[in-house]
N, C-alpha and C positions, 0 to 999 in steps of 0.2 A: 938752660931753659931760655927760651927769648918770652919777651915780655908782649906779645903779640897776643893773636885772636885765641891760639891753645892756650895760653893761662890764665885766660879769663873765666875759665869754665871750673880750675880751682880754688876760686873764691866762693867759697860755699858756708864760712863761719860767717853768724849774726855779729858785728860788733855794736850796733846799738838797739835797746830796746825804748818802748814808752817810756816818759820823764814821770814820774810821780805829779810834780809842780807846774809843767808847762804841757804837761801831755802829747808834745812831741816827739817823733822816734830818733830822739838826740842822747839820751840816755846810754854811755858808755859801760859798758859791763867791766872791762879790765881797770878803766880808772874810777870809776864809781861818779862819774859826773857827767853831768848834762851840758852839752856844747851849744843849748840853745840858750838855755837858763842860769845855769851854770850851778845848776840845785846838786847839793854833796863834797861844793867849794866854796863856797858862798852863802852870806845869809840873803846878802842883794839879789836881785833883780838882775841878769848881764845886760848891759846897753851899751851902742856903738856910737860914737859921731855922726859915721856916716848913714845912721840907722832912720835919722830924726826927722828928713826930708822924703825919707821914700812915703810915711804917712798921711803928708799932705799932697803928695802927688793926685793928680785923677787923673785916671785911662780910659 
């Protein structure tokens, strides 16, 4: 199989739904965690370093 334009049309499984916590569509079914919140591994909050600066950005 090449990894071209015909396999992309076999991607048809959801792997993530809405997060419970963060109510983004980050919510992992197979690992039970949330890649934006990281709610089902964590009691925290996830936070980046390079997360901190985009907030005080204006565009």
């Amino acid at each position: 199989m090449t990894k071209g334009t015909p396999s992309q049309g076999k991607r048809q499984k959801r792997v993530h739904t809405v997060c419970r916590r963060c109510g983004k569509v980050s919510f992992n079914y197979a690992k039970k965690t949330c890649a934006a919140c990281g709610f089902g591994r964590s009691a925290k909050l996830n936070k980046w370093g390079w997360h901190s600066h985009l907030a005080r950005q204006t565009w």
